[in-house]
C-alpha positions, 0 to 999 in steps of 0.5 A, a space after each residue: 500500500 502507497 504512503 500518502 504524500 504528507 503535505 509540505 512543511 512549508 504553505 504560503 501563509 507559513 511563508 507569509 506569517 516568517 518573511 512578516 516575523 522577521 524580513 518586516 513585511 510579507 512581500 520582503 522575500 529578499 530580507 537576509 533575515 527573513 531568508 535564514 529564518 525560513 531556512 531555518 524552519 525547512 531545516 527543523 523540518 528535514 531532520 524531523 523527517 531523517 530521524 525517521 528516515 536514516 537511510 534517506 541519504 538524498 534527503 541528508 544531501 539537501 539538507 547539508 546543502 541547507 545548512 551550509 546556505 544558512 551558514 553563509 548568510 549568516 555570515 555575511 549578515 554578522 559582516 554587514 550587521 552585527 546587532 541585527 546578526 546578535 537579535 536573530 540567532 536570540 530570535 531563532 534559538 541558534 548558536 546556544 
């Protein structure tokens, strides 16, 4: 028996409720902060689904693809703005 394909972690107005938390407003797709805290949530939801999944080393691939995404624009965002940087990984709960 097929598995039901489980809806996406990430709707629209999941999208539109992060980039309006944290990028100021929804249509701020491009904020720096906004786009490391929805890369944050998509992370949160790929290693959910590898704790099930250990074997699913395509998953693991993307995901480490993720990670190293998030790395980078956090470090340009620590480079370009050290307060902003400091209020997000509070924010996130990142870097404990």
């Amino acid at each position: 028996m097929p598995k039901k394909n489980q809806m996406s972690a990430l709707t629209s107005e999941k999208k539109s409720r992060i980039f309006a938390e944290f990028g100021g407003k929804e249509t701020n797709t491009g904020s720096i902060e906004g786009q490391i805290a929805l890369l944050t949530e998509r992370i949160n939801h790929v290693s959910g689904h590898l704790q099930k999944n250990k074997k699913d080393f395509a998953t693991h691939r993307g995901l480490m693809a993720m990670v190293g995404r998030r790395k980078r624009l956090l470090t340009y965002l620590s480079k370009n703005n050290l307060q902003g940087y400091r209020q997000l990984l509070e924010k996130l709960g990142l870097r404990k």
